[in-house]
C-alpha positions as CSV (number, residue, x, y, z in Angstrom):
1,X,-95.9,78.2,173.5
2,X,-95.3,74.4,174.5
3,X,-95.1,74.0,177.7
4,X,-94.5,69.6,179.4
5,X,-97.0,68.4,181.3
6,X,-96.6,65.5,183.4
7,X,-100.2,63.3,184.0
8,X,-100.3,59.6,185.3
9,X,-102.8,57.8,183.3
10,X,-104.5,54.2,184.2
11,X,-102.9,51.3,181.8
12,X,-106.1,49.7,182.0
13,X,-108.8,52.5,181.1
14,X,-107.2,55.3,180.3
15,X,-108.0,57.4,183.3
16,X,-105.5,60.6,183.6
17,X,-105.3,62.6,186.5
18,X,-103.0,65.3,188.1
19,X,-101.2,63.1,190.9
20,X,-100.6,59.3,191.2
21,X,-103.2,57.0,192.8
22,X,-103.1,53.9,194.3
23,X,-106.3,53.3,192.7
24,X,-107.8,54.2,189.2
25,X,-111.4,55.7,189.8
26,X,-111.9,54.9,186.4
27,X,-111.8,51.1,186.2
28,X,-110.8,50.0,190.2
29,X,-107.8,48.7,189.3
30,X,-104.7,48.9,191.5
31,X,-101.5,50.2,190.6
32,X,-101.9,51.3,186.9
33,X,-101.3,54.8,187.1
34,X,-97.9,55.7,185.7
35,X,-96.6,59.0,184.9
36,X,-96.4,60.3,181.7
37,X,-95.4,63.6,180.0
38,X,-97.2,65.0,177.2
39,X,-96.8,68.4,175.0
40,X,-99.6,70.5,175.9
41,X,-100.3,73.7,173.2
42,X,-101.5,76.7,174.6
43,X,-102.7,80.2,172.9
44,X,-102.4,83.5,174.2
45,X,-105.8,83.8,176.5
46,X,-106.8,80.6,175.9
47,X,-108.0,80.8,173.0
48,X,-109.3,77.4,170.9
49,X,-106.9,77.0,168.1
50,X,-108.3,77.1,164.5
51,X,-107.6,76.2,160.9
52,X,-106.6,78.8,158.4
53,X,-108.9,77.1,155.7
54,X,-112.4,75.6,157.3
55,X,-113.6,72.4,155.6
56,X,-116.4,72.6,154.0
57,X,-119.6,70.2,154.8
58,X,-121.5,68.7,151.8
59,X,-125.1,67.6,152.0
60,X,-125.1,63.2,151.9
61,X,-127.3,63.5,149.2
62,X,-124.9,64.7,146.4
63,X,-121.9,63.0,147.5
64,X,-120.6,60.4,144.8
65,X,-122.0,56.7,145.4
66,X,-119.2,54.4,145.7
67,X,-118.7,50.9,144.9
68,X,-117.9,49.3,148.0
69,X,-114.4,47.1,146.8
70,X,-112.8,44.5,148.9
71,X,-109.5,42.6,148.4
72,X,-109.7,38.9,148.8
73,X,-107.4,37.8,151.8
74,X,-106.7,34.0,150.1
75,X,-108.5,32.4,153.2
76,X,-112.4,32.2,153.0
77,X,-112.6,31.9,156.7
78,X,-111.4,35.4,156.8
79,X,-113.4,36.6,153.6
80,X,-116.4,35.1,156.1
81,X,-115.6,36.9,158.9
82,X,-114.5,40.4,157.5
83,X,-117.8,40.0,155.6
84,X,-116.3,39.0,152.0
85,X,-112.7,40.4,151.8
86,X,-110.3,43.5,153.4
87,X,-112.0,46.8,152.9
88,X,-109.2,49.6,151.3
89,X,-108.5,52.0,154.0
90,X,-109.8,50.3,156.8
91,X,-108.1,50.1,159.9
92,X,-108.4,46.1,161.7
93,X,-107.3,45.3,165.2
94,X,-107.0,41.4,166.1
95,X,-107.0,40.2,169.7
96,X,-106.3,36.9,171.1
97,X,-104.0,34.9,174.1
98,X,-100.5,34.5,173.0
99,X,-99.8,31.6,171.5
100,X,-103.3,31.4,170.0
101,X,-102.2,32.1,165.7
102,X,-102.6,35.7,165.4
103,X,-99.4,35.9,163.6
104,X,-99.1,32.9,161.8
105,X,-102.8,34.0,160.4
106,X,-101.5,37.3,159.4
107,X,-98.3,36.1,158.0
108,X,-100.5,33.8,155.7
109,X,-102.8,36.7,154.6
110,X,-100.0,38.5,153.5
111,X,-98.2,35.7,151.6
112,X,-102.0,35.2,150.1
113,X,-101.9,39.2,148.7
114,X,-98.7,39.4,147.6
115,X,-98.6,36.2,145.4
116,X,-101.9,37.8,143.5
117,X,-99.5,40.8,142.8
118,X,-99.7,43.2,146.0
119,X,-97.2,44.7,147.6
120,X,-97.7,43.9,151.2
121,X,-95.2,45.1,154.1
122,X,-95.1,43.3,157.3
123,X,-93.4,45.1,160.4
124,X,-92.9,43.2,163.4
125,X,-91.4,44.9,166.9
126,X,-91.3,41.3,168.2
127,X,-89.4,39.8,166.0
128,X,-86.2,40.3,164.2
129,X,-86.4,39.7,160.1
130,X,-84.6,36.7,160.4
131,X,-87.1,34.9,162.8
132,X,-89.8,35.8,160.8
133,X,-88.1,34.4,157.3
134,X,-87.8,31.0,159.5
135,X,-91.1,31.3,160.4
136,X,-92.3,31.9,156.7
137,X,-90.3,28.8,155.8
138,X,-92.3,26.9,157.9
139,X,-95.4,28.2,156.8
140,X,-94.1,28.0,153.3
141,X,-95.1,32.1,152.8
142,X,-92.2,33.5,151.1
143,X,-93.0,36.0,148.3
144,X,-90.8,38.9,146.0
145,X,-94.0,41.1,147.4
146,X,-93.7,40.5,150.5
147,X,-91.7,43.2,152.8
148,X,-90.7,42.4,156.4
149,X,-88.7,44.6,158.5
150,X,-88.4,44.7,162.2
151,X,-88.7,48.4,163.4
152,X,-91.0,50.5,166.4
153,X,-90.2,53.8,165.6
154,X,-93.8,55.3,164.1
155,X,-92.1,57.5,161.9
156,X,-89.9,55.1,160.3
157,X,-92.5,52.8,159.8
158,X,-94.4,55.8,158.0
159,X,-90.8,56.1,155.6
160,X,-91.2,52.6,154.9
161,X,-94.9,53.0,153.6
162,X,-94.0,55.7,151.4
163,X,-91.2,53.3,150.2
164,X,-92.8,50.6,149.4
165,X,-96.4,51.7,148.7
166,X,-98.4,48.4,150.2
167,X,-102.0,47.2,149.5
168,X,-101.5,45.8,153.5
169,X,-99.9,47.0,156.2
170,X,-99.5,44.7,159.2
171,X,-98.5,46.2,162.6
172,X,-96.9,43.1,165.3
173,X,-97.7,44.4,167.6
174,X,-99.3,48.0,168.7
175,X,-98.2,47.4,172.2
176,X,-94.4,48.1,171.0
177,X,-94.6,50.8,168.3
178,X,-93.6,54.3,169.9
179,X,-94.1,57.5,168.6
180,X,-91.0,59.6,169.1
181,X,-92.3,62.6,169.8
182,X,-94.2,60.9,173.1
183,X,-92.1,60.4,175.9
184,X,-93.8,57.7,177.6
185,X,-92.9,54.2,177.1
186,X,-93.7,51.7,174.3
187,X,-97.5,50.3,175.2
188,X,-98.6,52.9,177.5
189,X,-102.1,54.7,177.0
190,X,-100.6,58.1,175.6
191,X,-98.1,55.5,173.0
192,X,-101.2,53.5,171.7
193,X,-103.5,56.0,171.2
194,X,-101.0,58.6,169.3
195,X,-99.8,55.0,166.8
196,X,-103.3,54.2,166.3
197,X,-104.8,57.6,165.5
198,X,-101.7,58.3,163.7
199,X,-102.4,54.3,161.5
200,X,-106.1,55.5,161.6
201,X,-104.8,58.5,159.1
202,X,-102.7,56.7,157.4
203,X,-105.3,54.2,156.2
204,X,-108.1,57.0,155.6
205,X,-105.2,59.4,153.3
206,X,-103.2,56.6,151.3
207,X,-106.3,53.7,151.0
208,X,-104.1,51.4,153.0
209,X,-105.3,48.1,154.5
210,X,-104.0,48.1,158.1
211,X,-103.9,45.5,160.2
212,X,-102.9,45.6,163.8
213,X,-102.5,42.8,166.2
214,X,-103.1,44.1,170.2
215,X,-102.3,42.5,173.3
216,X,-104.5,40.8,175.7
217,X,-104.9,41.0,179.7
218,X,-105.1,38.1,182.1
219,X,-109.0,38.9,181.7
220,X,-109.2,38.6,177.9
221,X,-110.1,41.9,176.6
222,X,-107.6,43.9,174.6
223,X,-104.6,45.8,176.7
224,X,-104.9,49.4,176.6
225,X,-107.8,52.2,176.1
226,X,-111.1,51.0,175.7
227,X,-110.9,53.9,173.0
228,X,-108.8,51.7,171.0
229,X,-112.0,49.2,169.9
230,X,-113.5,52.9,169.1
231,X,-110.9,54.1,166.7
232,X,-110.6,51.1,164.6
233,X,-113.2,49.7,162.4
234,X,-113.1,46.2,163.2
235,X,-112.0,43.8,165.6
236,X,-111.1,40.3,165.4
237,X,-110.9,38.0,168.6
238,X,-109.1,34.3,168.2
239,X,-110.5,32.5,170.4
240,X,-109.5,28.6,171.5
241,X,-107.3,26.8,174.1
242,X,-103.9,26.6,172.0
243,X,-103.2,23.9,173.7
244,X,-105.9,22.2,171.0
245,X,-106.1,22.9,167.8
246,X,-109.0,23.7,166.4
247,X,-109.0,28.0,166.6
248,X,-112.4,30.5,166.3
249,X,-112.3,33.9,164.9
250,X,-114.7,36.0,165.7
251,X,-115.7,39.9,164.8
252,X,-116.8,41.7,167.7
253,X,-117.0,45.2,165.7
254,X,-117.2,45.6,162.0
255,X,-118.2,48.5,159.8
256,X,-118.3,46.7,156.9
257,X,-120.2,43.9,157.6
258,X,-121.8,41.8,160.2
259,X,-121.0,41.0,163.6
260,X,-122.1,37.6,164.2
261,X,-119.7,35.5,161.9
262,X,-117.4,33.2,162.7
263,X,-114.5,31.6,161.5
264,X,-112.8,28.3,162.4
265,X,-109.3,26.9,161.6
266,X,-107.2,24.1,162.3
267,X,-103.8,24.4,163.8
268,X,-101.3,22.4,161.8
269,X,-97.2,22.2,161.7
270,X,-97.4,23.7,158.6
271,X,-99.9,26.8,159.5
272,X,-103.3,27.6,160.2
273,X,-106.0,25.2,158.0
274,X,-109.3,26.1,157.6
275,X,-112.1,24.0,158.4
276,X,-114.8,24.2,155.5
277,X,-117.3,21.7,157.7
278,X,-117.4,22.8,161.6
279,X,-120.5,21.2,162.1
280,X,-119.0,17.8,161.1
281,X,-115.5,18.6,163.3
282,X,-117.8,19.3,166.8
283,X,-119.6,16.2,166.5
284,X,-116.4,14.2,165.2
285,X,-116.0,12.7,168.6
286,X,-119.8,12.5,169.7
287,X,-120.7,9.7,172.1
288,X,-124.1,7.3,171.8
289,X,-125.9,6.2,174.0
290,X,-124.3,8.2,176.9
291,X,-126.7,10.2,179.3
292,X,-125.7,13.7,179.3
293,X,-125.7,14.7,175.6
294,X,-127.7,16.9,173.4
295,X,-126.8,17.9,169.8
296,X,-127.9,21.8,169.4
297,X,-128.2,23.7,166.2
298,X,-127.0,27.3,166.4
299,X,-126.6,30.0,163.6
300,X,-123.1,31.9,164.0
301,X,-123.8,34.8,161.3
302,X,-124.9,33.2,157.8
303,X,-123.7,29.8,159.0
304,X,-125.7,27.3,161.0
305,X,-123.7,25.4,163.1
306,X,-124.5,22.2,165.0
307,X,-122.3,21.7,168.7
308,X,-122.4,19.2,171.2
309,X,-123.4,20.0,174.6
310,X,-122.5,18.0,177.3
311,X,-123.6,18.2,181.2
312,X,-122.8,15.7,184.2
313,X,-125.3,16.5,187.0
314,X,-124.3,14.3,190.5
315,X,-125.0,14.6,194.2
316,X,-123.0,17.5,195.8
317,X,-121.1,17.6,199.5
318,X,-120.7,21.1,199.4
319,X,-123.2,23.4,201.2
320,X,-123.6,25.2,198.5
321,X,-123.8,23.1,194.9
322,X,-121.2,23.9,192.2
323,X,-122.4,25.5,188.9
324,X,-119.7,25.6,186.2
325,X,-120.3,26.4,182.6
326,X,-118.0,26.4,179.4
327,X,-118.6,27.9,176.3
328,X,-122.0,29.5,177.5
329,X,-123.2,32.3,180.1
330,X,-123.4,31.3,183.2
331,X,-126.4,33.1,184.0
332,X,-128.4,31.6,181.6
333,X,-127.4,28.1,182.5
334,X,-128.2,29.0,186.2
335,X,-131.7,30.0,185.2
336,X,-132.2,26.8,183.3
337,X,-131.4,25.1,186.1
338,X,-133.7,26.9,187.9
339,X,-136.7,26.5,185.4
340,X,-136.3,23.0,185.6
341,X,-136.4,22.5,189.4
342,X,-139.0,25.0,189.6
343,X,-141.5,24.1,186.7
344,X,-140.6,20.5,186.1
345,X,-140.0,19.6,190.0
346,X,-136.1,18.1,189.4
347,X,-134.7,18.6,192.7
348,X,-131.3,20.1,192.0
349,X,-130.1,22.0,195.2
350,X,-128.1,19.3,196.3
351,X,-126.3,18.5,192.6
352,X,-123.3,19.6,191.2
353,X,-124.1,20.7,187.7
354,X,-121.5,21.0,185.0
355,X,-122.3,22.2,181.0
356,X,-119.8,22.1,178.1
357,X,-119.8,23.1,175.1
358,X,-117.9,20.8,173.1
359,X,-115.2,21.7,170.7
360,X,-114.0,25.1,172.4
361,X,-116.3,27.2,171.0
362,X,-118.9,29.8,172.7
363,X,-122.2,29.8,172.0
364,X,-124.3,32.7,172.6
365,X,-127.8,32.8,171.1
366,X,-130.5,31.5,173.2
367,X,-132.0,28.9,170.8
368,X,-129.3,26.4,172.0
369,X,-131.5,26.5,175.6
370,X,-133.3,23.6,174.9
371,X,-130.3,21.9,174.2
372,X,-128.9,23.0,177.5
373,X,-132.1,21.4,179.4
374,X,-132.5,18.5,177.7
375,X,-128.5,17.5,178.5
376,X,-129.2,18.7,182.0
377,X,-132.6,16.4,182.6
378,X,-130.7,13.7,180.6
379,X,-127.8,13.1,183.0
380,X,-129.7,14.1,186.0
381,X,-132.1,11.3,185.3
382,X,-129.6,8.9,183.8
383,X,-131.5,8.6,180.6
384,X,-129.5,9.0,177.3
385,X,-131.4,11.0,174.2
386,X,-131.8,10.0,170.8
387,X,-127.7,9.7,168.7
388,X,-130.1,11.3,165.9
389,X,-132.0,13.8,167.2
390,X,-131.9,17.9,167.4
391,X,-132.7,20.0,170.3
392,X,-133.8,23.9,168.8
393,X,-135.6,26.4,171.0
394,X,-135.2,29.3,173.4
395,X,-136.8,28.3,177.3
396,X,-138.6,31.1,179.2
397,X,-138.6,31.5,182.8
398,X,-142.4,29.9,182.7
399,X,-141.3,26.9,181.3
400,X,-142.6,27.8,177.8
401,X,-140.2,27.1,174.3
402,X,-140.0,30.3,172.3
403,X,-140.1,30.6,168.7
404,X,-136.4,31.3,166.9
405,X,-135.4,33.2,163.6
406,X,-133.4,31.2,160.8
407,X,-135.1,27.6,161.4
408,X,-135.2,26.5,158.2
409,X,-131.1,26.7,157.7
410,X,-130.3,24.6,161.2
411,X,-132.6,22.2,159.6
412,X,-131.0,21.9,156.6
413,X,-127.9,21.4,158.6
414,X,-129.2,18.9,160.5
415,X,-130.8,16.9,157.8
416,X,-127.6,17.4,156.0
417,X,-125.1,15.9,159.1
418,X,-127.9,12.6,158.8
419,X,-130.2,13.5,161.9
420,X,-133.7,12.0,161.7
421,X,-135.6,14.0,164.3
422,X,-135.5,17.8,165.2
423,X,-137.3,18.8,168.2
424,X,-138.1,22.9,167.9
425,X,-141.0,25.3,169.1
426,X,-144.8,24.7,167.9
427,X,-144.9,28.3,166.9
428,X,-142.0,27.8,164.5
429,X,-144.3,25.1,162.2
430,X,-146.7,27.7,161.1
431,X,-144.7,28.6,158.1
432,X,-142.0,26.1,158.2
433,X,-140.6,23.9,155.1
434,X,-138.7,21.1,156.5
435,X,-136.6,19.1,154.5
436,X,-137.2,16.1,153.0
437,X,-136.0,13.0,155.3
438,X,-136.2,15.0,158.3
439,X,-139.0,14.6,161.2
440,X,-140.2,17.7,162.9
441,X,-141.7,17.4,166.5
442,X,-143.3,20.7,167.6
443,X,-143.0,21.0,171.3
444,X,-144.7,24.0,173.6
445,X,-142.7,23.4,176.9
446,X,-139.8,22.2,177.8
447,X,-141.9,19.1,179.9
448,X,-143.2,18.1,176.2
449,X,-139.6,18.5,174.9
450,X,-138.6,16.3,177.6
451,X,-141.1,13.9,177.3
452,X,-139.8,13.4,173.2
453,X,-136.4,13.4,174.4
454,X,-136.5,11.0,177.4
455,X,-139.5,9.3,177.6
456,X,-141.8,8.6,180.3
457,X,-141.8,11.1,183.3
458,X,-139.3,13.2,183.9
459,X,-140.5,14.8,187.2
């Protein structure tokens, strides 16, 4: 027979134990546990519970291949990301600060699916229908096929899918859907897992696209269970200060495609725009002739993308320097900094270094190092670098430039954006093609690649 058990369970990591703790000794965090009751089943003597009828297992060699279909969203920037459309059945989780477009984006997709013909139902626990009809006005997203309905209750939602019979369901939010057969609050660990196993079926059993849209803590990552990134089959971060309006979205776990794409819009009064050249929109604003500048090229998935980075090195009056980086890991900057005081003899452990990434976005290959020493030496030796000029290469803790993958396509960027010179590792130009118009300087260390860049000594 049933029988309630009460647990407290960690809001951060899903820890459950017994009694309530001050502090999780799952995640360290203090305060989170909160008391919960759940239905526990239990069988005379303990015994496992089991099916009447036991699937059966088939050997993967004579299960049916499968064309793998996707729907097209409307927005290419989302095609790009989700690695060319929405997969039926799949089950997509989207993260990002509030404020950032994670609903205006959704709302758009929808409007996109159901003026091609698709039913698409939109339920919102944060909104009421009328907001959201004054907020399609706005975006210009109204459509006969387009269902919105403001509602929590798990159960009715799953009434309103065999109602309607969508291509896409959107969920806004999973933080304040409830299952009613859970007794603790809206958000909680026990609430999100249940909705999202319970959307997890749903997708797998009627084919239904499902998109949900999750909260964020003051840290960034995703509120709730860590098992929540497990259960779904992709996840989407917008990233950006929304404060600008240029937005990045990113996949940070997809099934269906790669992991390394990106996506970039432009936030306008009328909705999210996307932004077919990003190269062209980083460099927009690029300075010349300034000391402190370098133009990397990066690859974000299929797309090679170039960025300005940006550093302002100047005498410290703290004991111990500052070392702030945007837009790139800190650690790797700090052992830049340390390669180039160590095999280039820049004394640097009285200066205050700063590196930016301009633009908002974040970079995280290490080919853009060079780029990152050559802005670094550049400011600290008040020298500005070539306006035309491309800075490719991974830096080693020996001082040595490292060969990168995909050199061809920055080029072709570069050449493309009308820069003259690209600076990029001497082991690349054994079976490189360059294009036409564009000068190739092979470099072995990052002294060379600051002799090409700066001139003269740079000790």
């Amino acid at each position: 027979m049933a029988k309630a058990r009460t647990t407290f369970a960690c809001q951060e990591c899903g820890y459950a134990s017994p009694k309530w703790m001050g502090r999780c000794p799952g995640c360290g965090s203090w305060n989170t546990m909160v008391e919960e009751r759940e239905m526990a089943a239990r069988t005379p003597g303990g015994a496992m519970l089991r099916r009447k009828s036991q699937p059966a297992a088939t050997p993967i060699t004579r299960l049916e291949r499968r064309r793998e279909e996707r729907m097209d969203a409307g927005i290419r920037e989302l095609n790009r990301v989700l690695g060319g459309g929405l997969v039926p059945g799949s089950l997509i989780l989207v993260g990002g600060d509030p404020g950032i477009g994670k609903s205006t984006l959704l709302l758009q997709t929808s409007h996109r699916l159901a003026a091609r013909g698709s039913a698409v139902l939109y339920v919102s626990g944060e909104e009421s229908a009328e907001q959201l009809r004054m907020r399609a006005d706005r975006l210009n997203a109204l459509d006969d096929r387009l269902f919105v309905v403001a509602e929590t209750d798990l159960s009715a939602i799953g009434s309103l899918v065999e109602q309607v019979r969508p291509k896409l369901l959107v969920i806004d939010s999973i933080q304040t859907v409830y299952h009613p057969e859970i007794t603790s609050a809206p958000g909680s660990v026990a609430q999100v897992r249940e909705c999202t196993g319970h959307l997890m079926r749903l997708a797998k059993e009627q084919g239904v696209t499902v998109i949900i849209v999750g909260h964020v803590t003051k840290a960034g990552a995703i509120a709730g269970p860590r098992l929540l990134e497990h259960m779904v089959d992709c996840v989407l971060y917008f990233e950006g200060d929304r404060h600008h309006a240029y937005r990045i979205l990113r996949a940070v776990k997809n099934r269906f495609g790669s992991t390394n794409e990106m996506g970039v819009f432009e936030m306008k009064s009328d909705g999210l725009a996307e932004v077919a050249n990003p190269s062209e929109m980083f460099l927009s604003e690029r300075p010349t002739g300034v000391a402190g500048s370098a133009v990397a090229a990066s690859m974000e998935g299929s797309r090679p993308v170039l960025v300005e980075v940006q550093a302002l090195v100047s005498p410290s009056g703290l004991a111990t320097p500052r070392r702030m980086a945007t837009g790139l890991d800190h650690h790797r900057v700090s052992m830049i900094l340390a390669v180039l005081e160590k095999r280039l003899g820049m004394f640097l452990q009285n200066q205050d270094a700063y590196v930016n990434v301009v633009g908002g976005v974040r970079l995280y290959e290490p080919a853009v190092d060079l780029a990152v020493a050559v802005s670094v030496a550049s400011s600290f030796r008040d020298r500005p670098t070539g306006p035309r000029d491309v800075y490719v290469g991974e830096v080693g803790l020996t001082g040595e430039v490292r060969s990168v993958a995909r050199l061809e396509q920055r080029l072709a960027e570069a050449r493309q954006m009308g820069f003259q010179n690209a600076i990029v590792p001497r082991k690349n130009l054994r079976s490189l093609t360059p294009p036409e118009g564009l000068k190739i300087i092979g470099v072995g260390s990052v002294e060379e690649a600051l002799e090409v860049a700066l001139g003269g000594s740079i000790g």
